[in-house]
Backbone as JSON, one array per atom type, in Angstrom:
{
  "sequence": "XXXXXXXXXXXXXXXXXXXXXXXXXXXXXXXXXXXXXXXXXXXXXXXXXXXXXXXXXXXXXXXXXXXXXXXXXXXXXXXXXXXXXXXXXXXXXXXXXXXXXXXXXXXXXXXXXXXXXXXXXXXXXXXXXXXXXXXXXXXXXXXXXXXXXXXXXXXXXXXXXXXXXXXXXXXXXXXXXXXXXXXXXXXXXXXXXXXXXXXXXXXXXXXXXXXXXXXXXXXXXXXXXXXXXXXXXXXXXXXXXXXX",
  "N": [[-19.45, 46.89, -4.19], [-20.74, 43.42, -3.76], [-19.25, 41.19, -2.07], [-18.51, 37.55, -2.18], [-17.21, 35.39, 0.36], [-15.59, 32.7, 1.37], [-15.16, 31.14, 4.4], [-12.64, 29.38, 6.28], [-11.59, 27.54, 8.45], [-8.82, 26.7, 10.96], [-6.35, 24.84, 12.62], [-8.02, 22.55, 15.25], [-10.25, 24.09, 15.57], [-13.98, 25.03, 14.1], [-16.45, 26.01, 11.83], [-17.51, 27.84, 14.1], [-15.92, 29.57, 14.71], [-15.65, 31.78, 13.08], [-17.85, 33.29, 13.85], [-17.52, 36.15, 15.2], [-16.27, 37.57, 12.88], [-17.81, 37.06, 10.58], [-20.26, 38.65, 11.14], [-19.94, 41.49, 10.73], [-18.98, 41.35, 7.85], [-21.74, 40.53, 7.0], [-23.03, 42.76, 7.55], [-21.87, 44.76, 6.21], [-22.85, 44.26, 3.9], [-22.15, 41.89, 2.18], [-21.85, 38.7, 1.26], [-20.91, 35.99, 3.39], [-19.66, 32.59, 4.25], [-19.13, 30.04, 6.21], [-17.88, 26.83, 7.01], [-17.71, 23.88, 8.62], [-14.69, 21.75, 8.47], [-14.37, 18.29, 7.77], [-14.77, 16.06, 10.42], [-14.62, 18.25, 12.21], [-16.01, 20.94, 14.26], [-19.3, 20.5, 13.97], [-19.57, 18.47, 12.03], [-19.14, 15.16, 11.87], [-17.52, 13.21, 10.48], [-14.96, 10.79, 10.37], [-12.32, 11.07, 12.49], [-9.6, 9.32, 12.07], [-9.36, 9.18, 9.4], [-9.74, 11.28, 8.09], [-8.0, 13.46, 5.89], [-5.66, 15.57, 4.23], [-6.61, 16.21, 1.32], [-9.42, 15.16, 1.92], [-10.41, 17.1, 3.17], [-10.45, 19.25, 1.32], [-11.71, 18.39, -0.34], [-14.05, 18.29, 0.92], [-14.75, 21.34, 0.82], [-14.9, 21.99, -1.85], [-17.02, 20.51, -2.7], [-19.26, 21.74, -1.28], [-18.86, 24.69, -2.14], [-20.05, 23.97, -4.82], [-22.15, 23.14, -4.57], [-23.6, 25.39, -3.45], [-23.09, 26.87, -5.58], [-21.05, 28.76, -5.9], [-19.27, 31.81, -7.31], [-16.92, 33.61, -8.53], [-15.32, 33.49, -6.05], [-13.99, 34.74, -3.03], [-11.71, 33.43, -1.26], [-10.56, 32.28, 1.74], [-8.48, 31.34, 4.83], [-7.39, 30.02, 7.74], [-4.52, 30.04, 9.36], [-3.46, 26.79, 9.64], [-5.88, 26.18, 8.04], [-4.58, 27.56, 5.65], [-3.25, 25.46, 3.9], [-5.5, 23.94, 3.1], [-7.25, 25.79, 1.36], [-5.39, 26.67, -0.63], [-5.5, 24.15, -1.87], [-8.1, 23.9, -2.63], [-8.21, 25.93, -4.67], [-6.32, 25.52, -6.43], [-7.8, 23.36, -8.01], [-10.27, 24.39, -8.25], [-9.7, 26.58, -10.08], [-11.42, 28.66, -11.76], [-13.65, 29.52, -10.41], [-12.79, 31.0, -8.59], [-12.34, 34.35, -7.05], [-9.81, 35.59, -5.8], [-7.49, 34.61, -3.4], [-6.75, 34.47, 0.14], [-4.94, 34.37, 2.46], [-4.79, 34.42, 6.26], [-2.77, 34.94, 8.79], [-1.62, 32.62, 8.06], [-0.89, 29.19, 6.6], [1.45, 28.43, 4.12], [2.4, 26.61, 1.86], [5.55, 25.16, 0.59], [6.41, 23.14, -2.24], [5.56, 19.74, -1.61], [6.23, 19.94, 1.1], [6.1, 19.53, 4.21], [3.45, 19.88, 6.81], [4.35, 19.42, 9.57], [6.77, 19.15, 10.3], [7.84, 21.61, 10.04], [8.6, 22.81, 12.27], [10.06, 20.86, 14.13], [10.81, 20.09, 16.91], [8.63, 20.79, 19.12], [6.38, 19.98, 17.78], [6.99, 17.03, 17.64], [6.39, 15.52, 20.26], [3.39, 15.67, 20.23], [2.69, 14.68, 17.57], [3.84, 12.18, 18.32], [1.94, 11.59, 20.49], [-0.69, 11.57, 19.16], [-0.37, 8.98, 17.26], [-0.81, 7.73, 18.76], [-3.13, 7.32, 20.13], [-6.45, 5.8, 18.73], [-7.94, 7.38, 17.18], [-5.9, 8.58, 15.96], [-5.02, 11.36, 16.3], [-4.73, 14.68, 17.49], [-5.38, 15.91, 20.84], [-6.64, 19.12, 22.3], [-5.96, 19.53, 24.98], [-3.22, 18.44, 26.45], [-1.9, 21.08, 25.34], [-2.86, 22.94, 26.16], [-1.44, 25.04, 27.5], [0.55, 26.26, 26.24], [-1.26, 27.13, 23.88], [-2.71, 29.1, 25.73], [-0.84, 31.29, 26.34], [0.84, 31.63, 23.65], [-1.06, 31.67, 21.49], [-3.13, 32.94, 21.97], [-2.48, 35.27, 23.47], [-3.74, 37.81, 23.76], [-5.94, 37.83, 24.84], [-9.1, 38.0, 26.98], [-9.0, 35.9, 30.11], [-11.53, 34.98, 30.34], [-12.58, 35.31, 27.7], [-10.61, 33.26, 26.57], [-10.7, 30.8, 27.65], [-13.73, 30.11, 26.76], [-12.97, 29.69, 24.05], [-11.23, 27.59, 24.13], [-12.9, 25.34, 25.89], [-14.32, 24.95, 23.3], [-13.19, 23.94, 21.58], [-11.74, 20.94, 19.29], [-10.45, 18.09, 19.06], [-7.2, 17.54, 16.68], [-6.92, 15.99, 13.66], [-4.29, 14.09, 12.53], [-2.84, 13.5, 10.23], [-3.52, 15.16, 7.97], [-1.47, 16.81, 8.68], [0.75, 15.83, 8.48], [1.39, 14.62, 6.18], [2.45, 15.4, 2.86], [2.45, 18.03, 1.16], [1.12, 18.63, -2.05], [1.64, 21.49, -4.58], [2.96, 22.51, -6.78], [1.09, 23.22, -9.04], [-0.56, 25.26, -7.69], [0.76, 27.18, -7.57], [1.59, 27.8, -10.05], [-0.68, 29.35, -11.24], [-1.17, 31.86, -10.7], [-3.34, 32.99, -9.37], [-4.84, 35.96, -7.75], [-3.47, 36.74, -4.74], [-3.43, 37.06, -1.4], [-2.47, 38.09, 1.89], [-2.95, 38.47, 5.13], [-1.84, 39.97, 7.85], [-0.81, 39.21, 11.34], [0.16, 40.88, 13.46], [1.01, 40.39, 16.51], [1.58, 37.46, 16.58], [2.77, 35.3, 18.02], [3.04, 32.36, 17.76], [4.53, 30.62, 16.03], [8.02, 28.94, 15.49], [10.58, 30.92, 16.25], [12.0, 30.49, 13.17], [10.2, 30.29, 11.61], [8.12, 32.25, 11.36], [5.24, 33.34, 11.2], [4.96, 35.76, 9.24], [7.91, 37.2, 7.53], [8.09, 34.62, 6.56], [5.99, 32.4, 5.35], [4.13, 34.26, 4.31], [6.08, 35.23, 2.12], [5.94, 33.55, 0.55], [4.09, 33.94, -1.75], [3.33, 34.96, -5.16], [4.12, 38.57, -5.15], [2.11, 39.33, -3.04], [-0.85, 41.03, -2.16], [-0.93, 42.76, 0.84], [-2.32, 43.04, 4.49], [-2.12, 44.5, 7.95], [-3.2, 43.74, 11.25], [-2.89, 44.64, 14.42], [-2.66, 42.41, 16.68], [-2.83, 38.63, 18.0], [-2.58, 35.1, 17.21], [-5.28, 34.0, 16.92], [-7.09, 35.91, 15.59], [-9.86, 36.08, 14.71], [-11.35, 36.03, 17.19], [-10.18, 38.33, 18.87], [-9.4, 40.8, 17.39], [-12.13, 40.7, 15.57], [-13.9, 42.12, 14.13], [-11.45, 44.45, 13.38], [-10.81, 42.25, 11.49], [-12.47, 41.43, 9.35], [-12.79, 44.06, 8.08], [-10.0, 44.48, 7.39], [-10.35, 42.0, 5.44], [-12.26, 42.9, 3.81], [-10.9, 45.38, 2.36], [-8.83, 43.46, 0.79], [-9.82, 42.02, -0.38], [-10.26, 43.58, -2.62], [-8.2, 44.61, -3.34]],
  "CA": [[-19.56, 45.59, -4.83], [-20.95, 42.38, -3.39], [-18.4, 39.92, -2.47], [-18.67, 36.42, -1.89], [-16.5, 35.31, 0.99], [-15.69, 31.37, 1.72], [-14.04, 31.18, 5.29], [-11.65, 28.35, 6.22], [-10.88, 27.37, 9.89], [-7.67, 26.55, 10.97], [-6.63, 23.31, 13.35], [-9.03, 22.73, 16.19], [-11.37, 25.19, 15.26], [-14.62, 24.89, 13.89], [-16.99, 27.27, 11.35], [-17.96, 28.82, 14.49], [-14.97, 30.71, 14.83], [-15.61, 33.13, 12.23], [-19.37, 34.12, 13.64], [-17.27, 37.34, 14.94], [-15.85, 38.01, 11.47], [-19.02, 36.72, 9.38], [-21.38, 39.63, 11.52], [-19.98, 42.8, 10.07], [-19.35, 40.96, 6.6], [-22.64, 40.54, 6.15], [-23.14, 44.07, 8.04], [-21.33, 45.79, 5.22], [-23.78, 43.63, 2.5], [-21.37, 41.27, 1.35], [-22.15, 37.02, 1.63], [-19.79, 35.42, 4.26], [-19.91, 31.16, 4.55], [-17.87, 29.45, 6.69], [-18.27, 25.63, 7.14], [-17.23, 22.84, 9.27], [-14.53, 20.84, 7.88], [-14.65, 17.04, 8.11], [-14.39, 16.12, 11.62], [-14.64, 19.39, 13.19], [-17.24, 21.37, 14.58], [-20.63, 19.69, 13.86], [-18.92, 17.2, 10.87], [-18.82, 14.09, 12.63], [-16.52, 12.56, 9.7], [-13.89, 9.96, 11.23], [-11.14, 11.79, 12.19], [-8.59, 8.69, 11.52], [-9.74, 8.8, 7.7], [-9.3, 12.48, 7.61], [-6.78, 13.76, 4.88], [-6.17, 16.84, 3.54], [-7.62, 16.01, 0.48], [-10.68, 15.01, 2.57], [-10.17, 18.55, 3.54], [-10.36, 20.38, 0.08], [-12.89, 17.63, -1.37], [-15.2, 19.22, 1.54], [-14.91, 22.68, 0.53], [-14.92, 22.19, -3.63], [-18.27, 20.19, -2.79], [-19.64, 23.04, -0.57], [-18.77, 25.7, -3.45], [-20.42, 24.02, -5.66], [-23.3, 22.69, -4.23], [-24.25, 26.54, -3.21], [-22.69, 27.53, -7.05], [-20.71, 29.9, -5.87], [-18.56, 32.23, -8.23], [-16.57, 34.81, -8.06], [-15.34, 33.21, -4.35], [-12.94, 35.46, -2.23], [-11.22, 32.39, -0.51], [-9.94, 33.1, 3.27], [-8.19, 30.33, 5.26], [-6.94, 30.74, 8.9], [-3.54, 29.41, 9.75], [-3.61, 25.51, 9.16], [-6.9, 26.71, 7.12], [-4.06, 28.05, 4.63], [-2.88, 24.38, 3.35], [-7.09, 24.16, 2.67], [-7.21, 27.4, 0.77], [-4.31, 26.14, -1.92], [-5.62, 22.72, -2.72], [-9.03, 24.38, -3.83], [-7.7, 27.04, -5.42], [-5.87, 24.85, -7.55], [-8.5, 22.23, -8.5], [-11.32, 25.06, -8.99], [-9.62, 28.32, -10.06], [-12.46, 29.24, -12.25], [-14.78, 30.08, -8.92], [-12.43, 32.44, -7.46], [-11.53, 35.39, -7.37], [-8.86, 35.87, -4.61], [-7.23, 33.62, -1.7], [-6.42, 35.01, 1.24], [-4.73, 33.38, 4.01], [-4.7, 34.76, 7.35], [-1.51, 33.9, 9.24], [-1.79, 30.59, 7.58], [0.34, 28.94, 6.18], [1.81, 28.57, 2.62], [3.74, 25.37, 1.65], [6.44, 24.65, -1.05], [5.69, 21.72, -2.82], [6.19, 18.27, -1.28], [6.59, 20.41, 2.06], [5.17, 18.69, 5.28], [3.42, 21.3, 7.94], [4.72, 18.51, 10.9], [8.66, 19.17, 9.58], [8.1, 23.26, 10.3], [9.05, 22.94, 14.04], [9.77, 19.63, 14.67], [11.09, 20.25, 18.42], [7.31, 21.22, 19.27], [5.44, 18.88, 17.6], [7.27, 15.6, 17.66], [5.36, 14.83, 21.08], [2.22, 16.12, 19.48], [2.81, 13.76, 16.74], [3.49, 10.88, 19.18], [0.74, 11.33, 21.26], [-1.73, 11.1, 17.72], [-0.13, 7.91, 16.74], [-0.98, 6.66, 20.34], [-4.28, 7.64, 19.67], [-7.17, 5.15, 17.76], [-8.67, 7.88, 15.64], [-5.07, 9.57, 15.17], [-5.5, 13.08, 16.33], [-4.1, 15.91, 18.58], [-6.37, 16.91, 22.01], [-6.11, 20.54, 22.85], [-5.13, 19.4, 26.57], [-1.7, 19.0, 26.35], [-1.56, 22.34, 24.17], [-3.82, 24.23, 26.41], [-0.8, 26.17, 28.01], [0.98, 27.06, 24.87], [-2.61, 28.14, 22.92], [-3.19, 30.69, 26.08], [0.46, 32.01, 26.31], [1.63, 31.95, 22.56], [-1.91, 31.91, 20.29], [-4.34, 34.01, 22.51], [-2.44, 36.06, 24.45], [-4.11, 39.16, 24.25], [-7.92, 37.78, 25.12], [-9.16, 37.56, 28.72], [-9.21, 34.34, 30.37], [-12.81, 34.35, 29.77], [-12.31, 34.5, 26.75], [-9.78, 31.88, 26.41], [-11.49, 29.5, 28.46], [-14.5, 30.47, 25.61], [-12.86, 29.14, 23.03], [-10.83, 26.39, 24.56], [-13.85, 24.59, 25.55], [-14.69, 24.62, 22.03], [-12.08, 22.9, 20.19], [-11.79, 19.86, 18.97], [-9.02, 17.34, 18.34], [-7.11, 17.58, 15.17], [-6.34, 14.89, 12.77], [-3.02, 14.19, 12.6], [-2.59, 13.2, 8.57], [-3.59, 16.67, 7.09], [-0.57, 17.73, 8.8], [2.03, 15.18, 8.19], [1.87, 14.58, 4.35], [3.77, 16.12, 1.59], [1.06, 19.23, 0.38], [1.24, 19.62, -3.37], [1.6, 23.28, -4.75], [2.86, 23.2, -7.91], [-0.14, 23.95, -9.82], [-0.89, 26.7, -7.09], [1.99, 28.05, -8.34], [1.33, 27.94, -11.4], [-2.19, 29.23, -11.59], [-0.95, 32.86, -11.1], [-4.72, 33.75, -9.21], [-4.54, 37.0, -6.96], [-3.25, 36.43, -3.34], [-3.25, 38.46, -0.34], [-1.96, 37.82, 3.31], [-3.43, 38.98, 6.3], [-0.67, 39.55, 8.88], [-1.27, 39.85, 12.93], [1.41, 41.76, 13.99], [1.26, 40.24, 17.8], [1.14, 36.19, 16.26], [3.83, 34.6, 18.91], [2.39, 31.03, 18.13], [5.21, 29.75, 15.5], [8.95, 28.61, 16.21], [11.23, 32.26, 15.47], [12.58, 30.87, 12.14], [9.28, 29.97, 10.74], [7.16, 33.08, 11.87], [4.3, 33.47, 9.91], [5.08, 36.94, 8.21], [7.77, 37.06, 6.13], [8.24, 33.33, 6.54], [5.31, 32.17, 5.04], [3.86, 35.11, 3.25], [7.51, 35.82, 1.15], [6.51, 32.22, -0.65], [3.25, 34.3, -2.28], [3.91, 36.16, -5.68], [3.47, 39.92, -5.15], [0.45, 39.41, -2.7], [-1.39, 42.03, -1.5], [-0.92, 42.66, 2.88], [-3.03, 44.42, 5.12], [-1.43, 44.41, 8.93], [-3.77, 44.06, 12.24], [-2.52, 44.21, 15.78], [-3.54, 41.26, 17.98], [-1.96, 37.85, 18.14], [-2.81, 34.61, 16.23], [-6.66, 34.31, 17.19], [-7.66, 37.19, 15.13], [-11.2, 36.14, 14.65], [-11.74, 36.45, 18.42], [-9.55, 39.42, 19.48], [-10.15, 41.53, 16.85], [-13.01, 40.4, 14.64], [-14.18, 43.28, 13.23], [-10.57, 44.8, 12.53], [-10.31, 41.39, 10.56], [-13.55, 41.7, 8.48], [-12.41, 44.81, 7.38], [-9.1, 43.92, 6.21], [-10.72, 40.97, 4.29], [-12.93, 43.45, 2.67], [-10.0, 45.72, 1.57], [-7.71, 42.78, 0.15], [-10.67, 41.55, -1.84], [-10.39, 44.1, -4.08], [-6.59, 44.82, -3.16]],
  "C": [[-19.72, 44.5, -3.78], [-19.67, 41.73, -3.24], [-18.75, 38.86, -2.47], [-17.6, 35.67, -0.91], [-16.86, 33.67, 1.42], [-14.89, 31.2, 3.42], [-13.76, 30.07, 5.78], [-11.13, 28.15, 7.45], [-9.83, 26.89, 9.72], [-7.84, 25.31, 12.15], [-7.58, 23.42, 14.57], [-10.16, 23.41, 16.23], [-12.54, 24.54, 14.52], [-15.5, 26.17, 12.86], [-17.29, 28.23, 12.38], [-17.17, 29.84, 15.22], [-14.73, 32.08, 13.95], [-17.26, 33.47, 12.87], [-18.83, 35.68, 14.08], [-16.91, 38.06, 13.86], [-17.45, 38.08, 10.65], [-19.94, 38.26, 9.78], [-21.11, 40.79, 10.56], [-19.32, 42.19, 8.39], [-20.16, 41.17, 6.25], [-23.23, 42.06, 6.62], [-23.06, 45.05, 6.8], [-22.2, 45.44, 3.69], [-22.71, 42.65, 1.54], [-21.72, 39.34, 2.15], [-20.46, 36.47, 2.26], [-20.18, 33.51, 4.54], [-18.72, 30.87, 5.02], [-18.9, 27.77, 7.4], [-17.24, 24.84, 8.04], [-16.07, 21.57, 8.47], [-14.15, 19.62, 8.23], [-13.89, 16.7, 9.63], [-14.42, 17.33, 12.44], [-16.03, 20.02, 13.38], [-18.25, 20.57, 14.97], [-20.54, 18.3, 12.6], [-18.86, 16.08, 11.79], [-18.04, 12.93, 11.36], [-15.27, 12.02, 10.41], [-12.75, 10.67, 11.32], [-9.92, 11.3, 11.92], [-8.88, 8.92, 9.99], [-9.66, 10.35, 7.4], [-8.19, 12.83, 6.39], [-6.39, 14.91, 4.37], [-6.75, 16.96, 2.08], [-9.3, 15.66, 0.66], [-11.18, 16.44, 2.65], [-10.65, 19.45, 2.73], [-11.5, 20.04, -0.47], [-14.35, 18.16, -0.65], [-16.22, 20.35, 1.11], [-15.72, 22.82, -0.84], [-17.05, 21.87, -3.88], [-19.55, 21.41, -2.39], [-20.21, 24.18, -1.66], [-19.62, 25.09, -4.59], [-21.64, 23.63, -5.86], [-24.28, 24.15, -4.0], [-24.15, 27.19, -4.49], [-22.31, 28.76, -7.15], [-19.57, 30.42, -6.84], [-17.89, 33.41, -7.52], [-15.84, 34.85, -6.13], [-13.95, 33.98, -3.69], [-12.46, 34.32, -1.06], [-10.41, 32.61, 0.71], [-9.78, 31.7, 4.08], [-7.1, 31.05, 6.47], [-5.9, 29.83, 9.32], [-3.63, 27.77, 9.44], [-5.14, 26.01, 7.53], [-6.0, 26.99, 5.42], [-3.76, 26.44, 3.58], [-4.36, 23.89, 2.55], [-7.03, 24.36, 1.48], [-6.49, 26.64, -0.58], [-4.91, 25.22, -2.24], [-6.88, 23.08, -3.47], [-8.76, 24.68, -4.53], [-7.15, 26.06, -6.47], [-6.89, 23.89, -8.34], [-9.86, 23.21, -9.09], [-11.15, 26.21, -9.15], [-10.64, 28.95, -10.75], [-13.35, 30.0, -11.32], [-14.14, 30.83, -8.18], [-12.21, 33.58, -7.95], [-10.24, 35.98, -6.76], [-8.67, 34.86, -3.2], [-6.39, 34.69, -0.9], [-5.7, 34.23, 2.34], [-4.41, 34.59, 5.23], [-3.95, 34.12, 8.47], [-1.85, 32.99, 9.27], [-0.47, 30.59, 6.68], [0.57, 28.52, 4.77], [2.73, 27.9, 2.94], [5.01, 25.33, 0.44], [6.01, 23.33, -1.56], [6.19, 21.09, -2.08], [6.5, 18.73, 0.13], [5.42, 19.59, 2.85], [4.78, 19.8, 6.32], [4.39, 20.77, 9.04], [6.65, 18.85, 11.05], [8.37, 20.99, 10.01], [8.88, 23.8, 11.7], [8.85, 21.84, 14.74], [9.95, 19.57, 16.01], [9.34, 19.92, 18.96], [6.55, 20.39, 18.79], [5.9, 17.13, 17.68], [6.2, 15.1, 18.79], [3.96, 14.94, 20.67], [1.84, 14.91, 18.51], [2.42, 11.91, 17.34], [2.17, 10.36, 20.0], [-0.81, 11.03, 20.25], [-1.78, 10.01, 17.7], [-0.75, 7.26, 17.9], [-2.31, 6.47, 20.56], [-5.49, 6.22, 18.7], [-7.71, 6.05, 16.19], [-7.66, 8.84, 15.46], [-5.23, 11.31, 15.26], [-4.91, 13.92, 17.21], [-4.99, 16.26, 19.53], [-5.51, 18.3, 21.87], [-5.31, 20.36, 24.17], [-4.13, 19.34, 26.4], [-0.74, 20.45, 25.75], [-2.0, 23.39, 24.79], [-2.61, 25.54, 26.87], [-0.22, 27.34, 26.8], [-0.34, 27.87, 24.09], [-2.66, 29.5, 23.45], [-1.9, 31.57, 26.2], [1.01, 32.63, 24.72], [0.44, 32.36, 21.19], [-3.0, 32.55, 20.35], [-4.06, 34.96, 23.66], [-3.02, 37.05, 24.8], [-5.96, 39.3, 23.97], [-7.99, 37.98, 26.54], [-8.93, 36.49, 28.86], [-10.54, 33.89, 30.22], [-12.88, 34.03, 28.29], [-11.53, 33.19, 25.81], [-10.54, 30.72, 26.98], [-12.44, 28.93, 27.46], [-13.97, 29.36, 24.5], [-12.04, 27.81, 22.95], [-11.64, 25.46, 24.7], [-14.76, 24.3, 24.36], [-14.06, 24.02, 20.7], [-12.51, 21.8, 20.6], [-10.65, 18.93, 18.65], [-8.8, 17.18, 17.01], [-6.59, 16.61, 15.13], [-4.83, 15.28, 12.99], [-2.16, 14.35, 10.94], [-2.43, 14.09, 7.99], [-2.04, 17.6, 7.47], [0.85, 17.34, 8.89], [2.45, 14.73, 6.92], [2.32, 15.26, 3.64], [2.36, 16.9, 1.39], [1.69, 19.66, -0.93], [0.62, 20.89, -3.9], [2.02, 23.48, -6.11], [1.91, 23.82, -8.67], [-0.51, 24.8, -9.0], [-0.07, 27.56, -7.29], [1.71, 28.92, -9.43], [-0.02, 28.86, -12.28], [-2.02, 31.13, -11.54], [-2.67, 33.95, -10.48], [-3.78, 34.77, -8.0], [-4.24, 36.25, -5.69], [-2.92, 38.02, -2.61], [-2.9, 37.73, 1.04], [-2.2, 38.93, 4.6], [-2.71, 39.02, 7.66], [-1.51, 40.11, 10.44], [0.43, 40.01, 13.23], [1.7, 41.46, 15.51], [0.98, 38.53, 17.86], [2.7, 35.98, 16.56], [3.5, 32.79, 18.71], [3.57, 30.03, 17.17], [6.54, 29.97, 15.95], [9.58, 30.24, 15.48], [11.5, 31.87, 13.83], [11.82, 30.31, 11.43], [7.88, 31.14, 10.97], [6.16, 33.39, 10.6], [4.53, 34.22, 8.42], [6.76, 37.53, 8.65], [7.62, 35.85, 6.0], [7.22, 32.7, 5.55], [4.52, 32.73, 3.83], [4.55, 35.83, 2.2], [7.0, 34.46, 0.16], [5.66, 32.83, -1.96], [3.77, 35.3, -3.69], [2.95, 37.37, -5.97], [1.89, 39.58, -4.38], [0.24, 40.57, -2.15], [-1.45, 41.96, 0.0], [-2.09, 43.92, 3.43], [-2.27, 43.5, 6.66], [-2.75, 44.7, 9.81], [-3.23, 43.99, 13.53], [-2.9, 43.38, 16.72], [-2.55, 39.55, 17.42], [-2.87, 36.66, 16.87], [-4.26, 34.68, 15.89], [-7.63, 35.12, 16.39], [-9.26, 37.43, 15.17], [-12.05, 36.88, 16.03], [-11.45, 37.61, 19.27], [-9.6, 40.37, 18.56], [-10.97, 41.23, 15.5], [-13.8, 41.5, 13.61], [-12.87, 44.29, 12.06], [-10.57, 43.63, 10.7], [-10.85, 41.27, 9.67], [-13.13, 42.81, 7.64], [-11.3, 44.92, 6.73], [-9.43, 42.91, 5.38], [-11.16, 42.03, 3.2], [-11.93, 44.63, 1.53], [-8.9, 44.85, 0.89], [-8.68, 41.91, -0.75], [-11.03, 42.08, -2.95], [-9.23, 44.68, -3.95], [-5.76, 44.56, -5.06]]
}
């Protein structure tokens, strides 16, 4: 069976972090899209005016501008807060969300409040900011120690010079969930079994993926990165949790 696969970057990132994932997607004959969302990548959308509703209003437009159905929804760590706000506003067009150590909120939950130690300066240094946003530079040590440990340094370097500064907003507001709650569509969670990048008592998996009811898991070995360190494993667990 065909799928239809939407994919969902996570902070700093850009669509062209899934071109290792997207290859053997469409390898196997199944449609893979992954887009830029506002401000990132090739979006040149203000990144002070960002929102996470900016965020979702992206996507919904996206989906519906291509008229896609049947959408297997996949969101990569920050990507996960994404993922939910569609899902709720257009459950008709899916068929399954996915998050990939991403993250899953409670209602009225703030991502910025998850490990405040760690981000408060993060935070500060935004506000200090004109267009409100996070550089990678101050982050670069932590990314290659705790969120890509197990690439080369070429490859780290790779994908370091390819971020982008994140908004700050999408990740300090209250994220409503009830109605994702409520909506009762399939979920699945994509765990990396070597993802050192959150504080111990917020670790992705169970932390995150215990809020989901009854989702479907598939487990890969490699750290948060997945797209880049193993991209192919990760394609292929998408394709088994889309009909999970």
């Amino acid at each position: 069976m065909t799928e239809t696969f939407v994919l969902i970057h996570g902070s700093w990132h850009g669509a062209w972090c899934w071109a290792g994932v997207r290859a053997p997607l469409e390898a196997f004959g199944h449609r893979a899209y992954a887009l830029d969302l506002p401000s990132h990548g090739e979006n040149r959308f203000e990144r002070s005016k960002v929102t996470l509703q900016v965020y979702a209003d992206s996507v919904i437009k996206f989906i519906a501008e291509q008229d896609l159905r049947n959408v297997v929804l996949v969101g990569h760590s920050m990507g996960g807060l994404v993922i939910s706000q569609v899902a709720q506003r257009i459950p008709k067009r899916m068929k399954r969300v996915i998050f990939v150590t991403a993250m899953v909120m409670e209602d009225g939950e703030r991502p910025v409040d998850l490990s405040l130690d760690p981000n408060r300066p993060l935070a500060e240094l935004a506000n200090s900011r004109p267009d409100k946003s996070i550089p990678i530079e101050p982050f670069e040590e932590r990314f290659r120690s705790a969120f890509i440990q197990d690439a080369s340094k070429d490859l780290q370097d790779y994908v370091l010079s390819a971020l982008t500064p994140q908004p700050l907003v999408p990740l300090s507001e209250p994220v409503p969930m009830k109605d994702f709650y409520r909506l009762r569509l399939p979920t699945s969670y994509l765990i990396c079994e070597d993802d050192i990048s959150m504080m111990p008592q917020f670790m992705w998996h169970p932390h995150f993926s215990g809020r989901l009811r009854s989702p479907s898991t598939r487990s890969i070995r490699c750290g948060h990165e997945s797209m880049f360190t193993a991209p192919k494993q990760t394609a292929r667990a998408l394709i088994e949790l889309a009909n999970s």
